[in-house]
C-alpha positions as a Markdown table, in Angstrom:
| # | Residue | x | y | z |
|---|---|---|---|---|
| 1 | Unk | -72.8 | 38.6 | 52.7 |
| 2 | Unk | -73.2 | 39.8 | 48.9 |
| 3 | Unk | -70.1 | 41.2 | 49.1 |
| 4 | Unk | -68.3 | 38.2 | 50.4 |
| 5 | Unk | -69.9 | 36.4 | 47.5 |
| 6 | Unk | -69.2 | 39.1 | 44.7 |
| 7 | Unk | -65.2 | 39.3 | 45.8 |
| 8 | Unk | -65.4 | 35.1 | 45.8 |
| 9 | Unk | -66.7 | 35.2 | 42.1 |
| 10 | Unk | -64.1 | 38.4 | 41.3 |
| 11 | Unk | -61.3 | 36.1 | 42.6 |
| 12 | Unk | -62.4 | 32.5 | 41.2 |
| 13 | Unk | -62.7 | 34.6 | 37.2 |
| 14 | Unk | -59.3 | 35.9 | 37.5 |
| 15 | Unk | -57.7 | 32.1 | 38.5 |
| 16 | Unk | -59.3 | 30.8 | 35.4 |
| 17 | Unk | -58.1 | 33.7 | 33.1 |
| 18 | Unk | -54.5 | 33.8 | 34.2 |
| 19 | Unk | -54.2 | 29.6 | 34.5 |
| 20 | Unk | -51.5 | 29.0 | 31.7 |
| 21 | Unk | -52.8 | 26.7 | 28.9 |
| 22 | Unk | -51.6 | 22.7 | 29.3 |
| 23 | Unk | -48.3 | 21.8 | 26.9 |
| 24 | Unk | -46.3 | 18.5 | 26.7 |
| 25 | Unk | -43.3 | 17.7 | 27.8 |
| 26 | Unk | -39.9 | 18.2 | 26.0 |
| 27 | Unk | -38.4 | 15.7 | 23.9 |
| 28 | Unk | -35.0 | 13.6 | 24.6 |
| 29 | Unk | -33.0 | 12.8 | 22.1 |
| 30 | Unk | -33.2 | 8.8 | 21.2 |
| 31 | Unk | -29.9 | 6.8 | 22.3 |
| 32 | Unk | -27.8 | 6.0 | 19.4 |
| 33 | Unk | -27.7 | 2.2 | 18.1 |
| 34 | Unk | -23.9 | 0.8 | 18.7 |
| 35 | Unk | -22.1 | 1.1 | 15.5 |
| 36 | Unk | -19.9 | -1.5 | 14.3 |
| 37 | Unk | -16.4 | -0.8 | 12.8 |
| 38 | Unk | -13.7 | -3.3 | 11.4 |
| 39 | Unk | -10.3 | -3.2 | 9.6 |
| 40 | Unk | -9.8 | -6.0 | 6.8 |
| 41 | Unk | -7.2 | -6.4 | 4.1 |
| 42 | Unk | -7.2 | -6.8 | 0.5 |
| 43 | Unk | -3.7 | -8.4 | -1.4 |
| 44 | Unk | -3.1 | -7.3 | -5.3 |
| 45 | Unk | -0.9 | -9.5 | -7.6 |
| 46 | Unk | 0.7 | -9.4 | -10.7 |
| 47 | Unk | 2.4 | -12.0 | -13.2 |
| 48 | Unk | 6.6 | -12.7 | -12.6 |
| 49 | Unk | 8.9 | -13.0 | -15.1 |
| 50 | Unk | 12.5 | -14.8 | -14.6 |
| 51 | Unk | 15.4 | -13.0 | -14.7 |
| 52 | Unk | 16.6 | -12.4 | -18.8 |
| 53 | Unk | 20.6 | -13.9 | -18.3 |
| 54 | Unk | 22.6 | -14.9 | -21.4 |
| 55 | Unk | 26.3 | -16.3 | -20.4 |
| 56 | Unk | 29.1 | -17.4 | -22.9 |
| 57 | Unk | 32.3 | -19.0 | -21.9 |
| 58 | Unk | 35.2 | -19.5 | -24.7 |
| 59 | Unk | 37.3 | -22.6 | -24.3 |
| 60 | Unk | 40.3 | -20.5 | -25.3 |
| 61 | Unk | 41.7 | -20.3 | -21.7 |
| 62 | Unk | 40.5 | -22.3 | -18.4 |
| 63 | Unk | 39.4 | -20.4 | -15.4 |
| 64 | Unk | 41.3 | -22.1 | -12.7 |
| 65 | Unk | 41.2 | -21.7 | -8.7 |
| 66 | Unk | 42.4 | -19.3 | -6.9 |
| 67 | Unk | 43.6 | -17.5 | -10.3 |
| 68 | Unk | 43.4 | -13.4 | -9.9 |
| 69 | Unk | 41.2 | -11.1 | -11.3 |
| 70 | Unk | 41.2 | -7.2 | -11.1 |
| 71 | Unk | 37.8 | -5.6 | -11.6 |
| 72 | Unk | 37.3 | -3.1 | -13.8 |
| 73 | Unk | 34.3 | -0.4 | -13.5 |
| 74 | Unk | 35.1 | 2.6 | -15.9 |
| 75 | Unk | 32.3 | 2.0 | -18.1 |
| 76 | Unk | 29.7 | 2.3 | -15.3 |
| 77 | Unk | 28.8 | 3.6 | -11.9 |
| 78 | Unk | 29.3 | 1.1 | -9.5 |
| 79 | Unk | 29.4 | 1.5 | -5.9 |
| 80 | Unk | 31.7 | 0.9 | -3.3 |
| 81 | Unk | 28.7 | -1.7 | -1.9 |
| 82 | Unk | 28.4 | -3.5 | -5.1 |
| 83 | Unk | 31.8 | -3.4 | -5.5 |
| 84 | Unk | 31.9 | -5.3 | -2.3 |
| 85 | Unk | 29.4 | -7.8 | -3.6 |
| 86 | Unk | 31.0 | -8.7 | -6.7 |
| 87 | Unk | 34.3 | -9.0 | -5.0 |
| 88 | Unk | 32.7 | -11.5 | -2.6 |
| 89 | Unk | 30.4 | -13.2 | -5.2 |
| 90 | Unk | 34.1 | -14.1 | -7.1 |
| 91 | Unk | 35.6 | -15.2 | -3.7 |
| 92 | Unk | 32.8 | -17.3 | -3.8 |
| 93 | Unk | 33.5 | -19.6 | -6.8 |
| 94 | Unk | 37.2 | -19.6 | -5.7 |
| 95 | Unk | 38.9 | -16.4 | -7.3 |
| 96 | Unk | 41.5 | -13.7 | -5.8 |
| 97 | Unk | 40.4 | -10.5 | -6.5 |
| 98 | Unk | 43.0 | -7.9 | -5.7 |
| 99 | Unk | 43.1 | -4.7 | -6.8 |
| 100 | Unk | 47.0 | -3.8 | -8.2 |
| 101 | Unk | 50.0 | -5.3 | -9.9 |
| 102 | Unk | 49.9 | -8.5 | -12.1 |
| 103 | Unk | 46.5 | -10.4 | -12.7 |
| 104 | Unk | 45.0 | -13.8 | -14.9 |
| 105 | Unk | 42.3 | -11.8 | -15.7 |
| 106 | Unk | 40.5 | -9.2 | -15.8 |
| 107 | Unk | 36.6 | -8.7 | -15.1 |
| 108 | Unk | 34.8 | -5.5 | -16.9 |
| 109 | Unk | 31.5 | -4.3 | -15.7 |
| 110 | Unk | 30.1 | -2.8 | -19.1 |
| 111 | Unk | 27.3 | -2.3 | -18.4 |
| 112 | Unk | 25.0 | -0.8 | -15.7 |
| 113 | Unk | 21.7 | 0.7 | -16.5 |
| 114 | Unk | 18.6 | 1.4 | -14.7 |
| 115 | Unk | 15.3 | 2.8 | -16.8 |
| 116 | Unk | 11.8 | 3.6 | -16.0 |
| 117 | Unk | 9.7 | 1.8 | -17.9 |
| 118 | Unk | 5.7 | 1.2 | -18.1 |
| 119 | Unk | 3.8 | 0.7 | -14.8 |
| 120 | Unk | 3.1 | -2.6 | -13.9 |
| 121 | Unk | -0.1 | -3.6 | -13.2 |
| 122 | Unk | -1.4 | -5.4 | -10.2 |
| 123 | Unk | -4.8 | -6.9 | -10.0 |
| 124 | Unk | -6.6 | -7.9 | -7.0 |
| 125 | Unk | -6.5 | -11.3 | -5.6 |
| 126 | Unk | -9.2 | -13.0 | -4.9 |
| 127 | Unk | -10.2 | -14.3 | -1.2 |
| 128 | Unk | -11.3 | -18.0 | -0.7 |
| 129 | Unk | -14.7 | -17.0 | 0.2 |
| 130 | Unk | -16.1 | -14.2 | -2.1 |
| 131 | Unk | -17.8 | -11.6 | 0.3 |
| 132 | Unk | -20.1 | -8.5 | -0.6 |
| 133 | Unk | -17.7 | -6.4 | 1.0 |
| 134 | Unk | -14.7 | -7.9 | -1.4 |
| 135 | Unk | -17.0 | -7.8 | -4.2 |
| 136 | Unk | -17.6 | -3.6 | -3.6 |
| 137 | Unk | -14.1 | -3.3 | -3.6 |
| 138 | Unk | -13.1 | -5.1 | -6.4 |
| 139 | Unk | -15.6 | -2.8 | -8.3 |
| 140 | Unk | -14.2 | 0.2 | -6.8 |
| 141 | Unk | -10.2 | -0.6 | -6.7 |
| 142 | Unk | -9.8 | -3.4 | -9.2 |
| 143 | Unk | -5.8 | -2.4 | -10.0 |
| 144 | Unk | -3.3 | -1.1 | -8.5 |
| 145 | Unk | -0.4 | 0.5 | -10.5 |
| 146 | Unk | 3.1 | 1.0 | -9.7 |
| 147 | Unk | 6.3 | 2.0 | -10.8 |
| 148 | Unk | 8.8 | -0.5 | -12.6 |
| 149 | Unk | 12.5 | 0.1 | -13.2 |
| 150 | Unk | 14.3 | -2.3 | -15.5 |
| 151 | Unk | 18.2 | -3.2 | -14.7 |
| 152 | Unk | 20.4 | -4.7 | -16.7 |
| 153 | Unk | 23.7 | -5.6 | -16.2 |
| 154 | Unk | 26.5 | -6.8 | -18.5 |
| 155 | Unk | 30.1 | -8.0 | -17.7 |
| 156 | Unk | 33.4 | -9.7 | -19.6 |
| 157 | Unk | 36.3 | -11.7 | -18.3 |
| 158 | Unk | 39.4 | -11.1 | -20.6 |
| 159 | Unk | 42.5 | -12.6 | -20.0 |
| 160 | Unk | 45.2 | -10.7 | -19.4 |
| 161 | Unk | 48.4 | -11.8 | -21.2 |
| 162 | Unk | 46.4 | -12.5 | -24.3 |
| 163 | Unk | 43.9 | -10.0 | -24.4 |
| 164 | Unk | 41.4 | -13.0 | -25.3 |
| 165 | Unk | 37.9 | -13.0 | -23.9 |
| 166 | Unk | 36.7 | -15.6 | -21.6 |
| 167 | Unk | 33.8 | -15.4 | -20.7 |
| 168 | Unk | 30.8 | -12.8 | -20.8 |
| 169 | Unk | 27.4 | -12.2 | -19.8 |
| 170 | Unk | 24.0 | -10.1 | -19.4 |
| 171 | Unk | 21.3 | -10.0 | -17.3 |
| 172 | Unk | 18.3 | -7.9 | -16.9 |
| 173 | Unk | 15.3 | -8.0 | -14.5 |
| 174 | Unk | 12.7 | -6.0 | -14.1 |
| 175 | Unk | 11.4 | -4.7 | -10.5 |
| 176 | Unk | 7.9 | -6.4 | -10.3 |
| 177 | Unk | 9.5 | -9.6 | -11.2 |
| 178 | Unk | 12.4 | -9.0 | -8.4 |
| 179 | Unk | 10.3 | -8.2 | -5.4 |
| 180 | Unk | 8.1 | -11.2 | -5.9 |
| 181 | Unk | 5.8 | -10.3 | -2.7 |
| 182 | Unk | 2.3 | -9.0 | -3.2 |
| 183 | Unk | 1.0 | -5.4 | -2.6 |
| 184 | Unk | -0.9 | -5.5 | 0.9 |
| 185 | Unk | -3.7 | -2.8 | 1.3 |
| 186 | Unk | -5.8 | -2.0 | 4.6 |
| 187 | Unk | -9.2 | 0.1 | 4.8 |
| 188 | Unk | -11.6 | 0.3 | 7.3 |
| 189 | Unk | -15.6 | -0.6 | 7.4 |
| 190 | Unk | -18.1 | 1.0 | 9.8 |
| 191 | Unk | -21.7 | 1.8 | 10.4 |
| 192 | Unk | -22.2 | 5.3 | 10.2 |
| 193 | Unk | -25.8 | 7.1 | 11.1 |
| 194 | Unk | -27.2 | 8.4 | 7.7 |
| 195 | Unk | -29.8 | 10.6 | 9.3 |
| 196 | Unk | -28.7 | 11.9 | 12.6 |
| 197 | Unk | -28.9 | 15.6 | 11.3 |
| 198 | Unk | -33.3 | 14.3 | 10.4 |
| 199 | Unk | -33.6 | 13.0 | 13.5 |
| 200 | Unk | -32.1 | 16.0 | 15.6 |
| 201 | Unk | -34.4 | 18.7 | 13.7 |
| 202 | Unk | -37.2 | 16.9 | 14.4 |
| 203 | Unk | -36.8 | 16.7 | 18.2 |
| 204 | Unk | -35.5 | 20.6 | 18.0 |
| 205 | Unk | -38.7 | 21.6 | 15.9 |
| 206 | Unk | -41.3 | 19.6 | 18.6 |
| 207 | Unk | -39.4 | 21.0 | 21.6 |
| 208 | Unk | -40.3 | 24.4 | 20.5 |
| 209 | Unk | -43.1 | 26.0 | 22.8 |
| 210 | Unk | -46.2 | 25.9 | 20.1 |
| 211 | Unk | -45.0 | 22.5 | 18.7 |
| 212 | Unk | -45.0 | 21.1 | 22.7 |
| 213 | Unk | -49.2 | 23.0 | 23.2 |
| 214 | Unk | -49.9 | 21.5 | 19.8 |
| 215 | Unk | -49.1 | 18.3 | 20.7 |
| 216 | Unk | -50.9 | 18.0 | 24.0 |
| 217 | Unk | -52.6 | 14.2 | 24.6 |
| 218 | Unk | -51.3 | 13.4 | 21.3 |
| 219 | Unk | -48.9 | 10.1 | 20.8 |
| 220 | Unk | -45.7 | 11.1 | 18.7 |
| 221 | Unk | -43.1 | 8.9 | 17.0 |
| 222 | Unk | -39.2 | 9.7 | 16.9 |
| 223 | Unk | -38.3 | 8.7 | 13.4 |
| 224 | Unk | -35.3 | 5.9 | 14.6 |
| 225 | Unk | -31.3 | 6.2 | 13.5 |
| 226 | Unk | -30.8 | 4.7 | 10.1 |
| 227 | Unk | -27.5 | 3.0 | 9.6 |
| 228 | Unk | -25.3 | 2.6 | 7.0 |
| 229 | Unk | -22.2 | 0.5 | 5.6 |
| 230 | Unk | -19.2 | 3.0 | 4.4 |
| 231 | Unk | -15.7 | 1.8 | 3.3 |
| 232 | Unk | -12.8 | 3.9 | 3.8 |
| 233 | Unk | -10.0 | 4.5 | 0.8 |
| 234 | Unk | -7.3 | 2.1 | 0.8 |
| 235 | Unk | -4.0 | 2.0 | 2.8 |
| 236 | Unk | -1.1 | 0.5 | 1.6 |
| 237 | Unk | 0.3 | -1.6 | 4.6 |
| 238 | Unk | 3.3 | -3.8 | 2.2 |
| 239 | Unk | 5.0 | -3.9 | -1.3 |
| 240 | Unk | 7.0 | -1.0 | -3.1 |
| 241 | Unk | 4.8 | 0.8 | -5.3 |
| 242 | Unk | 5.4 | 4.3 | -6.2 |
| 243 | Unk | 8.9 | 5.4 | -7.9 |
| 244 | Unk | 10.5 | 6.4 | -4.3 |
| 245 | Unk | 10.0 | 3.1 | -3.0 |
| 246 | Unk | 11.0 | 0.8 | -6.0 |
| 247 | Unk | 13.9 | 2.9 | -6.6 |
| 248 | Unk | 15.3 | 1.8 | -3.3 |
| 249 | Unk | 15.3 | -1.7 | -4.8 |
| 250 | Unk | 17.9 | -0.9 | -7.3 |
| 251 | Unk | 20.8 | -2.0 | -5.0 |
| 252 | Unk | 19.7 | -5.3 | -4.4 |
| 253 | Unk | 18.7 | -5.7 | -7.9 |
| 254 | Unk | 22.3 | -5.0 | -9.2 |
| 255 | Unk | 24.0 | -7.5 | -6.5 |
| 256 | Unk | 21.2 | -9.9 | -7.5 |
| 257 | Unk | 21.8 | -9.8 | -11.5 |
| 258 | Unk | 26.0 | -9.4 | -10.9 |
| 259 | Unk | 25.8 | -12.5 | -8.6 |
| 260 | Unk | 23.7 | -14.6 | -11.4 |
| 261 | Unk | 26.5 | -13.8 | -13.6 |
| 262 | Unk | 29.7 | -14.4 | -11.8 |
| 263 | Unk | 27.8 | -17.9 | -10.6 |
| 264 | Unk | 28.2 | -18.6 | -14.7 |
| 265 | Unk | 31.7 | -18.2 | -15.2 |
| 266 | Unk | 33.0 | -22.3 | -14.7 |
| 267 | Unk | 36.5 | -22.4 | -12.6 |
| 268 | Unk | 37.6 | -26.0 | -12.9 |
């Protein structure tokens, strides 16, 4: 019987010894608060000039319909497309243009230049409700600069048998003042978790084994997600700006300035 008892106590000691001591459970990373994102707009203006024209017709000779006129481009580089256009644009107050033999007159293109000049300066228009979010950006994007080309154009009508001039004219315009529509930019503003990196070393450090015994019958708190605002950089969406995209306006600035010209010259 004292044996029985002695092996009871032998086995009772050795449950209590090798019993492993009492730790927590792991922790679970918190959900993540739903983040909100949206895309807004921003428009930047700038002040328009009129086109600079100066047109002077001598009574010496009168421009009649369907007289004939040979243009003339040796003095400057016109293409076959604005070539075209002026053709049409003299059609269009009731003129022949042809292109050989005999002719009333004759029209000279003199002039054709296009020059870089200073960048033009767009500031940022104003919303009709003033928001902190416009207000941020405003501070941080205030202007916008792009590149500006100046044309100018110049042309005579001389008539033919007398040599006389008739009529001549210049215009100039510059390319902020042409393309009259605003500069349209898009970015983007979403909440972003500032201390996801805080929060994930803290659950890592308490899930280690002595951090889970230490913390046995104790009541811990997750430090929560913070959230914050952040803005993207702006994104042009509309409106020439830098010197590849206004110098494809150059076209359509010549036909503009040659057709406020020819609409000068009176044919009675």
């Amino acid at each position: 019987m004292r044996i029985l008892i002695i092996a009871v106590f032998i086995v009772s000691t050795s449950a209590c010894v090798t019993a492993p001591p009492p730790i927590a459970a792991p922790l679970e990373m918190p959900e993540k608060p739903s983040l909100k994102s949206q895309k807004l707009q921003v428009q930047y203006e700038t002040e328009h000039a009129s086109p600079k024209v100066k047109s002077v017709q001598l009574p010496a000779h009168k421009v009649t319909r369907n007289q004939t006129v040979r243009i003339v481009a040796d003095q400057a580089s016109v293409t076959d497309t604005l070539f075209m256009q002026i053709s049409d644009a003299l059609k269009a107050i009731n003129l022949r243009v042809v292109d050989q033999g005999v002719t009333d007159y004759t029209l000279s293109i003199h002039h054709l230049e296009l020059n870089f000049i200073d960048d033009t300066k767009y500031q940022i228009t104003p919303p009709a409700e003033i928001t902190p979010t416009f207000d941020k950006v405003a501070k941080l994007y205030p202007i916008q600069q792009c590149a500006t080309i100046n044309a100018q154009v110049s042309m005579r009508l001389t008539h033919r048998a007398s040599g006389d001039v008739v009529w001549f004219g210049k215009s100039s315009i510059d390319s902020a003042s042409f393309h009259r529509e605003p500069l349209v930019y898009s970015f983007v503003q979403e909440q972003v978790i500032s201390n996801e990196l805080e929060v994930t070393s803290f659950i890592h450090q308490q899930n280690t084994e002595q951090a889970r015994m230490a913390r046995v019958n104790q009541d811990l708190t997750i430090p929560p997600y913070k959230t914050i605002s952040k803005m993207s950089n702006l994104s042009k969406l509309q409106g020439p700006c830098n010197r590849t995209e206004i110098s494809a306006l150059t076209p359509m600035m010549q036909f503009y300035l040659t057709s406020i010209l020819i609409d000068k010259i009176k044919v009675q």
